[in-house]
MIVEX-18802 format. One record per residue: x, y, z of N, C-alpha, C in turn; residue number from 1; chain. Coordinates in Angstrom, 2 decimals, decimal comma. Atoms other than C-alpha are relative to their C-alpha. Layout:
<atoms>
atom n_c1->X; n_c2->Y; n_c3->Z; ca_c1->X; ca_c2->Y; ca_c3->Z; c_c1->X; c_c2->Y; c_c3->Z; zavex->NUM; rovo->A
...
</atoms>
This chain:
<atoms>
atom n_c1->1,31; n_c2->0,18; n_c3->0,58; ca_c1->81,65; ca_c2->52,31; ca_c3->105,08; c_c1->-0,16; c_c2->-1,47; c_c3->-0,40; zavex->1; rovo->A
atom n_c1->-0,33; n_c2->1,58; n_c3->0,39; ca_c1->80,26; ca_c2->48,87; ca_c3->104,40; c_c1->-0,20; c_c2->-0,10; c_c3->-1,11; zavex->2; rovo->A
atom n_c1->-0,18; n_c2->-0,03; n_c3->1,40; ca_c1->80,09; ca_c2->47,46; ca_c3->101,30; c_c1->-1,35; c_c2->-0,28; c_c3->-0,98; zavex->3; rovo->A
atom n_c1->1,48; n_c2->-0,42; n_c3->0,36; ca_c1->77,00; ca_c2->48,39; ca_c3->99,24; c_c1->-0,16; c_c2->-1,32; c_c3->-1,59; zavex->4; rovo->A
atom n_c1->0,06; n_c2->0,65; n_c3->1,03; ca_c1->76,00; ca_c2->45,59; ca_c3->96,66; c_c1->-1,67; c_c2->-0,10; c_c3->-0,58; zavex->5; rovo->A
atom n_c1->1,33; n_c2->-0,24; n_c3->0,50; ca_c1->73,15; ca_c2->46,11; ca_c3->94,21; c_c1->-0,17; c_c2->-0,69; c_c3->-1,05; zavex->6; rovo->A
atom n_c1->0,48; n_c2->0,83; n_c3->1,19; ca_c1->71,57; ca_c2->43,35; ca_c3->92,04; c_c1->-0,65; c_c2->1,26; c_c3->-1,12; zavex->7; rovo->A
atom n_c1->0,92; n_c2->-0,97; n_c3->0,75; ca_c1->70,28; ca_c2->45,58; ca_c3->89,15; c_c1->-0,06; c_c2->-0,25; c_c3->-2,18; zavex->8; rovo->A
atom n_c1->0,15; n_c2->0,13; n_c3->1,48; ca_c1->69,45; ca_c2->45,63; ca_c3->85,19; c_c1->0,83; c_c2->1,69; c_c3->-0,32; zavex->9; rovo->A
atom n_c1->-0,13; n_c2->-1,53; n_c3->0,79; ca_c1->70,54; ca_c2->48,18; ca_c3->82,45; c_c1->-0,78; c_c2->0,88; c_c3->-0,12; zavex->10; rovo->A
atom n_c1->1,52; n_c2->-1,31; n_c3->0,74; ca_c1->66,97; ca_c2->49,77; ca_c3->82,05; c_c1->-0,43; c_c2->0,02; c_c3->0,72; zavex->11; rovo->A
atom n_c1->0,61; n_c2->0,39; n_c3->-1,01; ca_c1->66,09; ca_c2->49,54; ca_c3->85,31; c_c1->-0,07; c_c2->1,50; c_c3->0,37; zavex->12; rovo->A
atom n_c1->0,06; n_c2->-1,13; n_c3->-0,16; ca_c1->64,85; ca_c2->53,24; ca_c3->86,28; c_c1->0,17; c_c2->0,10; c_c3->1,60; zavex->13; rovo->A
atom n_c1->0,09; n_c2->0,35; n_c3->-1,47; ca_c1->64,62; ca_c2->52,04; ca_c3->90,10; c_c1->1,52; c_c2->-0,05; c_c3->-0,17; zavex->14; rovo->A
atom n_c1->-0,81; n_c2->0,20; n_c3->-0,02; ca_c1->67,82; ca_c2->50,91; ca_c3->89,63; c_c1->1,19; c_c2->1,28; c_c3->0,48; zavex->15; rovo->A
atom n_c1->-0,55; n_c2->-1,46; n_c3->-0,12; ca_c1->69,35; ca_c2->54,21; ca_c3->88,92; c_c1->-0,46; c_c2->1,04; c_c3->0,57; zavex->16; rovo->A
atom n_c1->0,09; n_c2->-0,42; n_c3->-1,28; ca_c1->67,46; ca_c2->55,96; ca_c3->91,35; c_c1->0,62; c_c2->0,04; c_c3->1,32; zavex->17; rovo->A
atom n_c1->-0,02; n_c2->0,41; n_c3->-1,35; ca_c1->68,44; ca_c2->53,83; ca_c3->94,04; c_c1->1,73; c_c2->0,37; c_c3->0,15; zavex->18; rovo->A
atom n_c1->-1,29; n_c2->-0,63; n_c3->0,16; ca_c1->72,14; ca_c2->54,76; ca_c3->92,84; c_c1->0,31; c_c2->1,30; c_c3->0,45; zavex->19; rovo->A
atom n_c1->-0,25; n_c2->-1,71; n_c3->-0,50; ca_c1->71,64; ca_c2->58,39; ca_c3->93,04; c_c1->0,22; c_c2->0,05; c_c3->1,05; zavex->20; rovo->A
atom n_c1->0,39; n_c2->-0,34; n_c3->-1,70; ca_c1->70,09; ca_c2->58,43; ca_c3->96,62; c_c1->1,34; c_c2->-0,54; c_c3->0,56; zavex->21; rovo->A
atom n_c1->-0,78; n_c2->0,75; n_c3->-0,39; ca_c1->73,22; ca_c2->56,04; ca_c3->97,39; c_c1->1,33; c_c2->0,87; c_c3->-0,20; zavex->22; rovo->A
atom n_c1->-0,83; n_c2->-1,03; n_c3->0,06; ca_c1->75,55; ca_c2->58,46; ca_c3->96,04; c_c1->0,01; c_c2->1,48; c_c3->1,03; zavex->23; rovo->A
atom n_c1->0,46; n_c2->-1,35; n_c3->-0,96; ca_c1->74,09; ca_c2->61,57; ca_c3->97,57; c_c1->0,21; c_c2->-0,46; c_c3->1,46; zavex->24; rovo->A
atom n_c1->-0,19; n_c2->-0,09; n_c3->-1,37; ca_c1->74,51; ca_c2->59,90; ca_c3->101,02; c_c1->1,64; c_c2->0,03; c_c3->0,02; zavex->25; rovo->A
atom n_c1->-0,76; n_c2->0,39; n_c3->0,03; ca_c1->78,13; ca_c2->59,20; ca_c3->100,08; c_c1->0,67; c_c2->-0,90; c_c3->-0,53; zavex->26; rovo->A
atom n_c1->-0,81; n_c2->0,96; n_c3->0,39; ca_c1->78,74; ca_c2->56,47; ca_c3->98,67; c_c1->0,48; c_c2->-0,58; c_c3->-1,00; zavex->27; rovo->A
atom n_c1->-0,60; n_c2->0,19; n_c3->1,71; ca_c1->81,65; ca_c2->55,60; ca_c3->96,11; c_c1->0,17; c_c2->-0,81; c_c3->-0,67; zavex->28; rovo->A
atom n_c1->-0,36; n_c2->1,30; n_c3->1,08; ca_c1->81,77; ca_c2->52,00; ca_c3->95,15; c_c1->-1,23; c_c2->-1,15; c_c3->0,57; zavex->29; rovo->A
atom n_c1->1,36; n_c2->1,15; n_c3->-0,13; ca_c1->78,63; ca_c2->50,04; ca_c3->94,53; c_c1->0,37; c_c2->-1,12; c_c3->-0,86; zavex->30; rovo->A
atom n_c1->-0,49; n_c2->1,08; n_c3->-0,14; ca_c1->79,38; ca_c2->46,81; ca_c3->93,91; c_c1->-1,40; c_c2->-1,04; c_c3->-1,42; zavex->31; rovo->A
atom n_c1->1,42; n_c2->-0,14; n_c3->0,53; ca_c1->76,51; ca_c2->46,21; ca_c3->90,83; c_c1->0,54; c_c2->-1,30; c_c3->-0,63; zavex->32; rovo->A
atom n_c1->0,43; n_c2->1,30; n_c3->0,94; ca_c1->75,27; ca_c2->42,78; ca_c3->89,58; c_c1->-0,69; c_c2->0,40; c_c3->-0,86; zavex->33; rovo->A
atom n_c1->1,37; n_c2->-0,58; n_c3->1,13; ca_c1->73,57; ca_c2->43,23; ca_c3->86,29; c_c1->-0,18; c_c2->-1,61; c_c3->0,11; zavex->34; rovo->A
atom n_c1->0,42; n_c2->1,15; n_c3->-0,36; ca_c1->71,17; ca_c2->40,26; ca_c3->86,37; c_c1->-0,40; c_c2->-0,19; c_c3->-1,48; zavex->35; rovo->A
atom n_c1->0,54; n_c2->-0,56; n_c3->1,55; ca_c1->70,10; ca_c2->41,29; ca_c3->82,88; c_c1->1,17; c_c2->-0,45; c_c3->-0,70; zavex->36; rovo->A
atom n_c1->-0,67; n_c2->0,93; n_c3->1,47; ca_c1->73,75; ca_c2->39,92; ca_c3->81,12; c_c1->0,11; c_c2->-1,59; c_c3->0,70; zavex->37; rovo->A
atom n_c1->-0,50; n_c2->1,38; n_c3->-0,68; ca_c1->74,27; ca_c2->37,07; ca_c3->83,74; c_c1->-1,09; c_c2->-0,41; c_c3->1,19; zavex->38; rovo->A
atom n_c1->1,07; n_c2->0,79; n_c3->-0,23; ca_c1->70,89; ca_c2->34,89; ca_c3->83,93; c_c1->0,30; c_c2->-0,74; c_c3->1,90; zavex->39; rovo->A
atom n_c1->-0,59; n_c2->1,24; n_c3->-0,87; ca_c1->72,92; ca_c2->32,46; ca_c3->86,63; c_c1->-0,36; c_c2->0,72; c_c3->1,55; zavex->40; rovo->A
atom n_c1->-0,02; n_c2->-0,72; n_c3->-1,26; ca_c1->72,87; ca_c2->35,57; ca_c3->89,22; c_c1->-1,11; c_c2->0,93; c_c3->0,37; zavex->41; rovo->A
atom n_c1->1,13; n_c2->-0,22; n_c3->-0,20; ca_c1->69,14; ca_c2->36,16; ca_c3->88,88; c_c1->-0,24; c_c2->-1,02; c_c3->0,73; zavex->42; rovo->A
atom n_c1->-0,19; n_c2->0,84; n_c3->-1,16; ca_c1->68,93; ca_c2->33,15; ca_c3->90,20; c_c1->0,32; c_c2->-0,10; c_c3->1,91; zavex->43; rovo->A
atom n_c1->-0,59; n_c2->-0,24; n_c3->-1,02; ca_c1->71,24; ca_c2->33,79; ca_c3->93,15; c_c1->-0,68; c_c2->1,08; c_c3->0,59; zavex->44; rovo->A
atom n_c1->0,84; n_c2->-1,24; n_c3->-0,96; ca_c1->69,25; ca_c2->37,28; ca_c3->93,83; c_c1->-1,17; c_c2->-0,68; c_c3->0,79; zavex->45; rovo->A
atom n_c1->1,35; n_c2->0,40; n_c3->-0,24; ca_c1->65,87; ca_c2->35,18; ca_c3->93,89; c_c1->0,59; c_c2->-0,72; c_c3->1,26; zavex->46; rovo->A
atom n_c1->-0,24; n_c2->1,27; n_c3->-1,45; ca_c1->67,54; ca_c2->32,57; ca_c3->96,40; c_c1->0,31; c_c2->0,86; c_c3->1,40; zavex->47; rovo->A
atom n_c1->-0,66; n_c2->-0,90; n_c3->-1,60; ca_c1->69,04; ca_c2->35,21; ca_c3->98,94; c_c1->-0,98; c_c2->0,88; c_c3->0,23; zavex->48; rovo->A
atom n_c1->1,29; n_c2->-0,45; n_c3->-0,87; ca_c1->65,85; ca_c2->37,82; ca_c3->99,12; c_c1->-1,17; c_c2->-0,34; c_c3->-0,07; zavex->49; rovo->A
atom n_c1->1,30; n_c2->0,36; n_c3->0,75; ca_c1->63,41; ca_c2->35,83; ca_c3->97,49; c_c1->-1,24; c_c2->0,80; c_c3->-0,25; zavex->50; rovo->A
atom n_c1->0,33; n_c2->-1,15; n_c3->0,91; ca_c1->62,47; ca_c2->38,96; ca_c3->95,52; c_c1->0,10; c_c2->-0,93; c_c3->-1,74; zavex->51; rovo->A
atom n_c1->-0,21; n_c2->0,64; n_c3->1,50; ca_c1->62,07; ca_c2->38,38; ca_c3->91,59; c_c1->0,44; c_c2->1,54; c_c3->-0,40; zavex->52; rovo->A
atom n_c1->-0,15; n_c2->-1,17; n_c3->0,45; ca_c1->62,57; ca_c2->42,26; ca_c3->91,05; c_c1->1,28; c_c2->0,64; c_c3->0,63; zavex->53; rovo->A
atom n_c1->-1,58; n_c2->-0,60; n_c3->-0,21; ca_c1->65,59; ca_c2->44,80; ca_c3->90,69; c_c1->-0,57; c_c2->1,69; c_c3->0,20; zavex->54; rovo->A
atom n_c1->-1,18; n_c2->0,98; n_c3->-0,85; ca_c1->67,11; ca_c2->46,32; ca_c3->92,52; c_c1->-0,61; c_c2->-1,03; c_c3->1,51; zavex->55; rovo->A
atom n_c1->-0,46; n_c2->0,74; n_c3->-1,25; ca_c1->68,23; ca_c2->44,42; ca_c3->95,35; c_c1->0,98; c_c2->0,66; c_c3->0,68; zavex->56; rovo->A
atom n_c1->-0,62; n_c2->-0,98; n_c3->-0,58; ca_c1->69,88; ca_c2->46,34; ca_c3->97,96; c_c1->0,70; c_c2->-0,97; c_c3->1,01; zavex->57; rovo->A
atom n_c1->-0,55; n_c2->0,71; n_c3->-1,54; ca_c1->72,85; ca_c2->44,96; ca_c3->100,79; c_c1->0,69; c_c2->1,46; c_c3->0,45; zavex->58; rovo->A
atom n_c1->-1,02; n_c2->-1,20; n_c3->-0,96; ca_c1->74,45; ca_c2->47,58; ca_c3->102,71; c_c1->0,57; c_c2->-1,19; c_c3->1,27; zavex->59; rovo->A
atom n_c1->-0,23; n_c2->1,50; n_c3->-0,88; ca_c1->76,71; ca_c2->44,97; ca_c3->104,43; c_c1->-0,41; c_c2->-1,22; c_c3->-0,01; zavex->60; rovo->A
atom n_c1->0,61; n_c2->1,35; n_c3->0,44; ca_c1->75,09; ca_c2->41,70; ca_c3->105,40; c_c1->-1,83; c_c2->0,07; c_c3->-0,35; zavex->61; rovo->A
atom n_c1->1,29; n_c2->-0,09; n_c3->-0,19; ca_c1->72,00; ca_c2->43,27; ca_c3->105,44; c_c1->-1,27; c_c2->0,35; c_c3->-1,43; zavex->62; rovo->A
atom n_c1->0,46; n_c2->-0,24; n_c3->1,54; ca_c1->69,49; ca_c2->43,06; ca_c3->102,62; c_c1->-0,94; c_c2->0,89; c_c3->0,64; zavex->63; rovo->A
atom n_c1->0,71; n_c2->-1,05; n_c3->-0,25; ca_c1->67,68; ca_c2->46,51; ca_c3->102,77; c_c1->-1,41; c_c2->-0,19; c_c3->-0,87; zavex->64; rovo->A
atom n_c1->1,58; n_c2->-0,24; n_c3->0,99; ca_c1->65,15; ca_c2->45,92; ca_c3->99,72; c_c1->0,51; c_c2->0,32; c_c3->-1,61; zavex->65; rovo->A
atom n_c1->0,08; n_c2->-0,74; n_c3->1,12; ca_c1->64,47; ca_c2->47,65; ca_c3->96,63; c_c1->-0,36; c_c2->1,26; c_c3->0,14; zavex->66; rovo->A
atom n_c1->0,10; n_c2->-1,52; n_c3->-0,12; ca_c1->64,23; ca_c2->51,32; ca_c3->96,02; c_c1->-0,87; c_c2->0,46; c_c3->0,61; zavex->67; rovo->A
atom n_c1->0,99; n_c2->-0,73; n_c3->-1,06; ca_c1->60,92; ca_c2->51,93; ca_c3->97,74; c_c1->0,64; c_c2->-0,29; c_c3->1,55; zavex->68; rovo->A
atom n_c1->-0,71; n_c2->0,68; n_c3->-1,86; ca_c1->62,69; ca_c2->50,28; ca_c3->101,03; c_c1->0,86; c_c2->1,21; c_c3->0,40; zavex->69; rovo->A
atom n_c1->-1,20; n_c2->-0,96; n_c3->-0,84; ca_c1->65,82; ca_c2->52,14; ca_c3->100,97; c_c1->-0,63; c_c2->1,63; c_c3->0,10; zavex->70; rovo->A
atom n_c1->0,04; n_c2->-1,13; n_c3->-0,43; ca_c1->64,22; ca_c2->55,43; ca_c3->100,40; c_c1->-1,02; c_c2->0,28; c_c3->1,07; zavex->71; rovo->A
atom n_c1->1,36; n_c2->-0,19; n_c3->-1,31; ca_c1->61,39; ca_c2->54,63; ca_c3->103,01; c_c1->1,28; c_c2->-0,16; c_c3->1,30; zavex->72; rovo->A
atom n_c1->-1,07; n_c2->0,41; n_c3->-0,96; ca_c1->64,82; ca_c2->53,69; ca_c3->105,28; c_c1->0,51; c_c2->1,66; c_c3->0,13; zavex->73; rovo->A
atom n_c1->-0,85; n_c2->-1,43; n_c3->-0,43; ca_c1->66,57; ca_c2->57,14; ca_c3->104,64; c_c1->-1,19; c_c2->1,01; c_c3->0,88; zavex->74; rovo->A
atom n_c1->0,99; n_c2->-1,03; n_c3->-0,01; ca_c1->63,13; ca_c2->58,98; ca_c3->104,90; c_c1->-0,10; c_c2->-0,13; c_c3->1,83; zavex->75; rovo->A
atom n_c1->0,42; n_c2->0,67; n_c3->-1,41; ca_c1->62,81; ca_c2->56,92; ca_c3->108,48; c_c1->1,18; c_c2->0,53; c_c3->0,97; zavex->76; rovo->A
atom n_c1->-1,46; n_c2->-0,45; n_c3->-0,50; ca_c1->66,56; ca_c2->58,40; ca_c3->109,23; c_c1->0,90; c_c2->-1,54; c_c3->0,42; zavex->77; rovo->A
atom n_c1->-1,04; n_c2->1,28; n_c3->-0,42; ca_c1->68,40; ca_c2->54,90; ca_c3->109,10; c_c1->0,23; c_c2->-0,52; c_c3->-0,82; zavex->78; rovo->A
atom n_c1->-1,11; n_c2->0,63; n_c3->1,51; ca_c1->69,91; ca_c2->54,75; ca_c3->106,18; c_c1->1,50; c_c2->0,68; c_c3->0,44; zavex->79; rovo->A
atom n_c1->-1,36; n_c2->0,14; n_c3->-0,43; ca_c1->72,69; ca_c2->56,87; ca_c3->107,29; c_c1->0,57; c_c2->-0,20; c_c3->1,28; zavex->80; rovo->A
atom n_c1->-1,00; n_c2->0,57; n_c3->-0,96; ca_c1->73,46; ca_c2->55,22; ca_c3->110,40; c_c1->0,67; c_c2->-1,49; c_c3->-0,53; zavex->81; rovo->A
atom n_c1->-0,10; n_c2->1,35; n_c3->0,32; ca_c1->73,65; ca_c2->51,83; ca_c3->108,65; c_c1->1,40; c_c2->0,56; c_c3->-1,18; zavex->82; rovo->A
atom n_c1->-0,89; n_c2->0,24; n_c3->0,23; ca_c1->76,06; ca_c2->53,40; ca_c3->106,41; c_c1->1,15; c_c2->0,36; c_c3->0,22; zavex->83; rovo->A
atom n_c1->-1,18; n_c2->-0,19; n_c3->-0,92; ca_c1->78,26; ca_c2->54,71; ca_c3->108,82; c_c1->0,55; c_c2->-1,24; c_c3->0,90; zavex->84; rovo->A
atom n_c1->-0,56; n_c2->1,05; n_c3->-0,95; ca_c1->78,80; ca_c2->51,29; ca_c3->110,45; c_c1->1,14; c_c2->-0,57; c_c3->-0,40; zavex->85; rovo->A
</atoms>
C-alpha cells in the first residue's frame, strides 16, 4: 500500500471523515501533519497543493485533494485501485 499522508488540524471534522473513509478502505498508517501545532508546515501544505484548507490528501506522490475529492474518487471507483498500487 502506498503511503497515505494527510495535512490536517485537531477540529477539523473533514479531517476525521477523510480518516474514516481511509480506514474503511484499509488503511493502517496515515502519516498526519497537524498544521494547527506546526505553523511552518501550513506553509509547506500551501506551497505543494496550493490549497489553504485541511485536509490535504497524498496517497503516494499523488495529491488527491480534500475530503470532497477523495470521496468523489472512491464514489468514481478509484480510490481503491490507487491504493492497491
Amino acid at each position: 500500500m502506498p503511503r497515505i499522508l494527510m495535512y490536517a488540524t485537531g477540529v477539523c471534522p473533514y479531517c476525521l471523515m477523510a480518516e474514516r473513509l481511509l480506514r474503511a478502505k484499509g488503511v493502517a498508517d496515515i502519516e498526519k501533519v497537524r498544521v494547527d501545532l506546526e505553523p511552518a508546515r501550513r506553509e509547506e501544505m500551501m506551497q505543494r497543493t496550493g490549497r489553504r484548507t485541511v485536509p490535504q490528501i497524498y496517497v503516494g506522490d499523488r495529491h488527491v485533494g480534500g475530503y470532497d475529492d477523495l470521496a468523489a474518487l472512491d464514489r468514481a471507483g478509484g480510490l481503491e485501485p490507487l491504493l492497491a498500487a
